[in-house]
C-alpha positions in Angstrom: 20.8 -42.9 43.3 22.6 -45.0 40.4 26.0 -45.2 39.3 26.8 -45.6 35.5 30.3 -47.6 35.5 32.4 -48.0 32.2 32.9 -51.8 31.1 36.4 -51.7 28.4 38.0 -54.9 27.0 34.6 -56.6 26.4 34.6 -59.9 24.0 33.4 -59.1 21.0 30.4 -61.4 20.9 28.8 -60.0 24.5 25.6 -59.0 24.2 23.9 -56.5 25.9 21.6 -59.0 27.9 25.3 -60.6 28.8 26.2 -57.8 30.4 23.0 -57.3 32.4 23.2 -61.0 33.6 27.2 -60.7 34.2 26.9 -57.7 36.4 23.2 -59.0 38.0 25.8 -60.8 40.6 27.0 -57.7 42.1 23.4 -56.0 42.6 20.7 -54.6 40.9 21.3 -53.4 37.2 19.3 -51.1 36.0 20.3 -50.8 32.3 23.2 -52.5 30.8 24.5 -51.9 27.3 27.1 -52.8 25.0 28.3 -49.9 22.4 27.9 -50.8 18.9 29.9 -49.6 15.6 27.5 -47.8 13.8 28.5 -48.3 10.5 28.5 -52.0 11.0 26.6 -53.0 13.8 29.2 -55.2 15.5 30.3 -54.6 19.5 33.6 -51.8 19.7 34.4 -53.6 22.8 32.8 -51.7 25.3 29.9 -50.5 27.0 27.9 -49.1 30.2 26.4 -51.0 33.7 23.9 -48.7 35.4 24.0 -49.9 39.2 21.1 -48.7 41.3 23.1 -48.0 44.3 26.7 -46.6 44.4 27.3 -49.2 47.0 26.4 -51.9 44.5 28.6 -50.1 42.0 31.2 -50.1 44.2 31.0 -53.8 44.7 30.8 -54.2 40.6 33.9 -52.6 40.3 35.9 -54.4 43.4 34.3 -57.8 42.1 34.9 -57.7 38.1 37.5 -54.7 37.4 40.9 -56.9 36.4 38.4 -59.9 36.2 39.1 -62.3 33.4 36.3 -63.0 31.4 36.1 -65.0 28.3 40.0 -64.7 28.0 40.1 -60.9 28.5 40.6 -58.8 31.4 37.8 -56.5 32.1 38.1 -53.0 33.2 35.3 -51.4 35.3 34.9 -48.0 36.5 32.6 -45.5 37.2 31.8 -43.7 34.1 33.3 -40.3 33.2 30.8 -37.6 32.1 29.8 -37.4 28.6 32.2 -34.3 26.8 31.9 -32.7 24.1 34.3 -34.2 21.5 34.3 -31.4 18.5 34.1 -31.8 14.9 30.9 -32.0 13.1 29.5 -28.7 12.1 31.8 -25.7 12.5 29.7 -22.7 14.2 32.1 -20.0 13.5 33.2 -20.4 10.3 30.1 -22.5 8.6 30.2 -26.4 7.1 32.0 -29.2 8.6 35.4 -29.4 10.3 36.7 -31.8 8.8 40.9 -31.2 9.5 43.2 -31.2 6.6 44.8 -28.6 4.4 42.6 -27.7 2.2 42.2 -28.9 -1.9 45.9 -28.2 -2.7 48.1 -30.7 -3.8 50.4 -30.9 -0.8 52.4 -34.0 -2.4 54.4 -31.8 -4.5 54.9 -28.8 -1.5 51.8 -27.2 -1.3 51.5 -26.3 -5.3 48.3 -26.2 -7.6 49.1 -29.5 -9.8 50.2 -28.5 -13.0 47.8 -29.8 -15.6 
């Protein structure tokens, strides 16, 4: 069964194909990809290995976690599950959770402006 590890502290310019070749020394990758902004396309500096064996995964993350590559120090790990992070719609109450306080003007301690 795979093994999905975590790759943090990625140089900005890795590709996804970089990745899969990087981690290719360790064993057999099954996907590899590097997590992109997306607003702006460019890397956040992070991304996922998918190992085919945990054994292999296990050797991934003895061989490159701490490594330094391109002038950073990698860190690998096996992946946490995906949560759920809240926001977005708000099923209770209807719309989007955005946070804040509301449309008052809470410059001047939580008065309506005085127009």
């Amino acid at each position: 069964m795979s093994t999905k590890l975590f790759v943090g502290n990625l140089p900005f310019r890795i590709t996804s194909e970089d990745l899969r070749d990087l981690f290719s020394q360790a064993g057999t990758v099954e996907s590899a990809s590097v997590i992109e902004d997306r607003d702006t396309g460019r890397s956040r500096g992070f991304g996922f290995v998918e190992m085919a064996t945990a054994e292999e995964a296990a050797i991934a993350i003895e061989q490159f976690n701490g490594r330094d590559f391109e002038g950073r120090s990698l860190t690998v790990n096996e992946a946490k599950p995906r949560t759920d992070r809240g926001g977005g719609f708000n099923r209770s109450g209807g719309g989007f959770n955005r946070g804040g306080r509301g449309g008052r003007d809470h410059r001047r301690g939580g008065r309506e402006p005085r127009w």
